[in-house]
N, C-alpha and C positions, 0 to 999 in steps of 0.2 A: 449465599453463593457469590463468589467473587468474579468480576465479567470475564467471560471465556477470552484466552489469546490466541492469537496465532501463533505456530511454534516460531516465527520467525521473530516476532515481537519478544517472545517469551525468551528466549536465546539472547537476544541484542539487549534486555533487562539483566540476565543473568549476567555477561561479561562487560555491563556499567559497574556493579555491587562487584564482581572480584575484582576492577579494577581500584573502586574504590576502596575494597579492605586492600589491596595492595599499598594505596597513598598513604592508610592510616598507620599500616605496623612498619610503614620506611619511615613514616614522621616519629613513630614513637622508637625506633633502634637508631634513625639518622645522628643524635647528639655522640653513640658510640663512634662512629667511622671520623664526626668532626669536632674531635673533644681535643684535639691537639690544637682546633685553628678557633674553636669558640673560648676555650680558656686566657690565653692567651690578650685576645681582644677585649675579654672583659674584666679582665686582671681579677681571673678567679682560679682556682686549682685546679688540676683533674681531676680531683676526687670531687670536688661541689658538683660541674660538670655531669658526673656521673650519676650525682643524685637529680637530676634532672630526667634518667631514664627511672632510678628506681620509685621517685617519687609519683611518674606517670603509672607504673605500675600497681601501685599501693591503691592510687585511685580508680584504679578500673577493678580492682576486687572490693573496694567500698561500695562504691558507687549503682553498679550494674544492677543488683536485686531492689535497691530503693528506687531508682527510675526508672527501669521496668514497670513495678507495680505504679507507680505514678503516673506513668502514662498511658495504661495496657488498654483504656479505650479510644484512644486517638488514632485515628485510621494511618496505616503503616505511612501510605506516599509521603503524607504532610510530616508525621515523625521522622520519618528518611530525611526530608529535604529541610525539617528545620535543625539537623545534625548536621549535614550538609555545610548551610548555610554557616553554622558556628562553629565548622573546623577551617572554613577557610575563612573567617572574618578574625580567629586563634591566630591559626597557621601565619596568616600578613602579619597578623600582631607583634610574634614572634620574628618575623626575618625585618622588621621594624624596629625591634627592640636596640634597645642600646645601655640598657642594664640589666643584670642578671636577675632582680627581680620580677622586671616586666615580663623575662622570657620564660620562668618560672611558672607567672601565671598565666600567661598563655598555652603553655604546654598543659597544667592543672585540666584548663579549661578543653581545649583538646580531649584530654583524657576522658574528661564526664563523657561526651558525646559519644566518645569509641565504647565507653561501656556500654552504653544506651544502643550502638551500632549493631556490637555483637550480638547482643539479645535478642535483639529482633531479625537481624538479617537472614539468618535460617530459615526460622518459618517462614519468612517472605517469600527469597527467593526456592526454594524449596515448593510450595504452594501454586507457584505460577506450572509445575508440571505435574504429572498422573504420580499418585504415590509408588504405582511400581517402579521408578527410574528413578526417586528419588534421591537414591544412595549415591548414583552416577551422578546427577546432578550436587549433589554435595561434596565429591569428590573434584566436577568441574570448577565448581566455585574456589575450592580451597589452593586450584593453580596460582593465583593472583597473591594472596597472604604467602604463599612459599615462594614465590617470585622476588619476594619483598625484601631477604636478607641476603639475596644473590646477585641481583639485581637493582635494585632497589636502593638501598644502604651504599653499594661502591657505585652507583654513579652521581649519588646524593654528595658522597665524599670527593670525589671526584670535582663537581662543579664546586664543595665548596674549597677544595682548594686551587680552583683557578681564577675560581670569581667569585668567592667569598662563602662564608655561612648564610648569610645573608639570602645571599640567591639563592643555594637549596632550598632553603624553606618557602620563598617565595615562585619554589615552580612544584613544588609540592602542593601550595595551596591553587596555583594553576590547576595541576591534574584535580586537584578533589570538587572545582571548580565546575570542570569537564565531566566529570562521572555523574556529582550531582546533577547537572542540568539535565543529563540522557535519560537518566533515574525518573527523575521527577517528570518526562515527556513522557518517559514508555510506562511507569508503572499506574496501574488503576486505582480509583480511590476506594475504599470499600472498608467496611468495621471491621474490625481486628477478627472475632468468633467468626468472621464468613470467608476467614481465608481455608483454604483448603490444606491449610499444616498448620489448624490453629489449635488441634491436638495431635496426640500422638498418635500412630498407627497403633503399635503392640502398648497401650498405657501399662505400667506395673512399677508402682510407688516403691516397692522392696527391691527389685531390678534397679532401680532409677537411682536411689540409692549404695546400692553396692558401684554404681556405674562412679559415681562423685567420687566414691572413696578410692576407687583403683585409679580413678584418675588423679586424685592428690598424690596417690603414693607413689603411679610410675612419672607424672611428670616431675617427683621431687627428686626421684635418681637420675632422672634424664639429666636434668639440670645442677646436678651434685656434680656429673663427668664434663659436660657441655657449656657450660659456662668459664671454665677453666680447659677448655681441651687446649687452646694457643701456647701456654708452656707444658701441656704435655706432648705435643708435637713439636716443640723445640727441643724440651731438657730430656725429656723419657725418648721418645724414637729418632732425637739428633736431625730432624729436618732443618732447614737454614732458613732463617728468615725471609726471605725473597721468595719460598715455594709455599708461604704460608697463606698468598690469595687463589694461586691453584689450587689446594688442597681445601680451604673450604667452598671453591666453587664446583668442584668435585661433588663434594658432599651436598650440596643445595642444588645440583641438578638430579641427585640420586632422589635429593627427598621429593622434586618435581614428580618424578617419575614412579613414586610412593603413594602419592597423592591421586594420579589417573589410577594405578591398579587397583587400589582400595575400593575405589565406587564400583567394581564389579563385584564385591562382596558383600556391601555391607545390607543388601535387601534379600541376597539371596543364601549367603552366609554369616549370618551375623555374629557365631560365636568365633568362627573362624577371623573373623574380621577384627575381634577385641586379642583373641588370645596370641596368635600369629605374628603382629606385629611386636607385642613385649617380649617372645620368645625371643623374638630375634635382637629386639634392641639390647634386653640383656645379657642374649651370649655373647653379643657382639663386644658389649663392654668389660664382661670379664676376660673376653680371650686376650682384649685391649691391655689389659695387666696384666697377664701373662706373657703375649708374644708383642708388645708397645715396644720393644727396642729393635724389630724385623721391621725396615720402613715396608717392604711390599705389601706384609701380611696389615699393617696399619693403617694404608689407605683404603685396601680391602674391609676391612674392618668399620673401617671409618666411614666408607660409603654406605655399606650396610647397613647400619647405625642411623643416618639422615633418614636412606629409602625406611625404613620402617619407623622411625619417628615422626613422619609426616604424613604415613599411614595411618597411626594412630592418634595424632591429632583430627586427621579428617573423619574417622571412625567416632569419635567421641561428640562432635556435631551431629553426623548421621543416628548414631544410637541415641542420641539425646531427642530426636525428634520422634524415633520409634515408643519409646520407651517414656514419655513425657507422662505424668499421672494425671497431667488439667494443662492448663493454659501453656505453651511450646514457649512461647516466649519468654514467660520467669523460668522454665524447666533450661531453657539457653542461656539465662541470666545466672544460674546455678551450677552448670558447668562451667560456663565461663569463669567464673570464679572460684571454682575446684580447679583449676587448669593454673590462674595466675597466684594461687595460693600455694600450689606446687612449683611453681618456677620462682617465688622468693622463698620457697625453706631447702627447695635445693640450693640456689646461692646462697644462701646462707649456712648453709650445710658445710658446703665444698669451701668458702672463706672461712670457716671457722678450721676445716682441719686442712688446706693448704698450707700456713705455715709453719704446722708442726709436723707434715709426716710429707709436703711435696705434691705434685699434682699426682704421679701414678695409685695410691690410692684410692683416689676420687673415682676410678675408674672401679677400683670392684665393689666399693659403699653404692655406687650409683645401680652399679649392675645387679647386685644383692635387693636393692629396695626392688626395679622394677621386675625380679622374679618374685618377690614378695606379692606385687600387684597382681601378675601371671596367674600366682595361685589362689589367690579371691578371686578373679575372674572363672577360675577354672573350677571352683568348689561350687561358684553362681550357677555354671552353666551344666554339674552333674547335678544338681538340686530342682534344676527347671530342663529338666533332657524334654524337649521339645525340638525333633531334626528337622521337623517340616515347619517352624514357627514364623518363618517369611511368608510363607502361605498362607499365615490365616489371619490376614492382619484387621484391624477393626475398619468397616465399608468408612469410607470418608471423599466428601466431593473434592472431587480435581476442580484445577482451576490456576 
């Protein structure tokens, strides 16, 4: 049993960790917004540049399951704060650096710990409340990570183009600075097994399963459309460059506002909660290819699109704790990397046939997979018809 909190302790824990995943996924997108002003200075391309996000990426689907299991008896706080302590000792690294190298491996090093971040951060924060509010709770958490590329990302760009790359990075490792210290004050020390979401609620290895697999498939569409949407709201629906940070701040406050609805589902409706959002992500994206030259019908469309793709990120956290078969933390260490293994074969999808058919395809291949995922989820949940299944979840101590 892990020491009882107050709900106010437990609250002011909570939004330390989504502030802190907010610091970590603007460090790890921050290179996109300032790849005009770090190239540049370090007499490197855009394209190398770039390989500096996707090589962060690479290592958080490596990395996450072997450090997981390497560390899964180390009581969370001291895990938390020695990640902590090595993204902001990276991060200075990094707005330090003054070769492409250095910043290379700083970011690498970054990256280990975010894997190690995400795997655990769940059950942590999660654990600190009653299993029935968990869903909300994981919905609350996930404002901070969607906060990240709306927020986050263009005020990163922002300062580094008035005071350098440099300084981005160096007030990022301020915030991570900040969130670790709060963390490490408020959270209790206690062995991994005595946290109260050190398993699943509903365990089901064959569920858990299917869960991984719909998640590779619709975040590979997502990310087929989404990673290239910029020139299909330029060339397909004729937007003008200048409306193009409207248009995704548009879309990243729909997805904010994705992320709060979701947590009312996902404990009390959980199939609703998987299937729902890829309905919508993927009609959204085909109607995108068909009606992508009506700008109205495309912002529409396009906000749609966020608010349900940040639903169903947040759903995949939450179902992963329900549905965990043993230990919640590798069962997070396993999504997590069904998730970033679907956001590089979608880019890699969407670059491979961008320049032979144009961005407006990418929109119904994308939309196409994630009805694909729609219906494994939908064959899971005629297979296991259980209405009442939020109700009978397996007794497990709060805390």
């Amino acid at each position: 049993m892990p020491p009882q909190l107050s709900p106010a302790r437990a609250t002011a824990t909570l939004v330390a960790l989504s502030l802190a995943a907010f610091a970590y996924v603007t460090t790890e997108l921050a290179p996109v917004g300032l790849l005009t002003v770090i190239a540049p200075d370090l007499d490197r391309s855009r394209s190398e540049i770039g390989l500096l996000v996707t090589g962060y990426a690479v290592v958080v689907v490596l990395m996450s399951l072997p450090l997981t299991h390497l560390t899964k008896r180390i009581p969370r706080r001291r895990l938390l704060a020695f990640t902590f302590v090595v993204f902001v000792v990276a991060t200075t690294a990094a707005a330090l650096a003054t070769d492409y190298w250095v910043l290379a491996g700083a970011r690498l090093a970054t990256a280990a710990t975010q894997a190690l971040f995400w795997s655990v951060v769940g059950p942590t924060v999660t654990g600190l409340f009653p299993p029935g509010v968990r869903g909300r709770i994981v919905s609350r958490f996930a404002i901070g990570p969607s906060l990240a590329p709306v927020l986050g990302v263009p005020l990163a760009t922002w300062v580094g183009q008035e005071a350098g790359w440099r300084t981005a990075f160096a007030v990022l490792a301020g915030l991570g600075l900040l969130a670790g210290a709060v963390v490490t004050a408020l959270l209790p020390s206690f062995p991994p097994d005595a946290g109260g979401a050190a398993r699943g609620t509903m365990p089901d290895a064959r569920r858990f399963r299917t869960l991984l697999l719909l998640t590779a498939l619709g975040i590979t569409g997502a990310f087929c459309a989404q990673t290239y949407i910029t020139p299909f709201l330029l060339d397909v629906s004729g937007f003008p460059e200048s409306s193009l940070s409207l248009l995704l701040l548009v879309g990243g406050i729909a997805g904010v506002f994705g992320t709060i609805v979701i947590g009312r589902f996902i404990d009390s409706r959980p199939v609703a909660a998987v299937t729902v959002p890829l309905a919508v992500v993927g009609a959204s994206l085909l109607l995108m290819y068909a009606f992508g030259t009506v700008q109205p019908v495309t912002v529409v469309l396009f906000a749609l699109a966020g608010l349900a793709f940040s639903a169903f990120a947040a759903m995949v956290q939450g179902r992963t704790l329900q549905l965990a078969p043993g230990n919640t933390d590798l069962a997070s260490a396993a999504s997590g990397s069904a998730f970033n293994v679907g956001i590089a074969a979608g880019s890699l999808l969407g670059g491979v046939l961008l320049p032979a058919f144009g961005p407006r395809p990418l929109t119904l291949v994308g939309g196409l997979l994630v009805l694909a995922a729609l219906a494994v989820a939908l064959v899971d949940a005629r297979r296991h018809r259980a209405p009442h299944e939020a109700a009978r979840p397996v007794p497990v101590a709060a805390g």
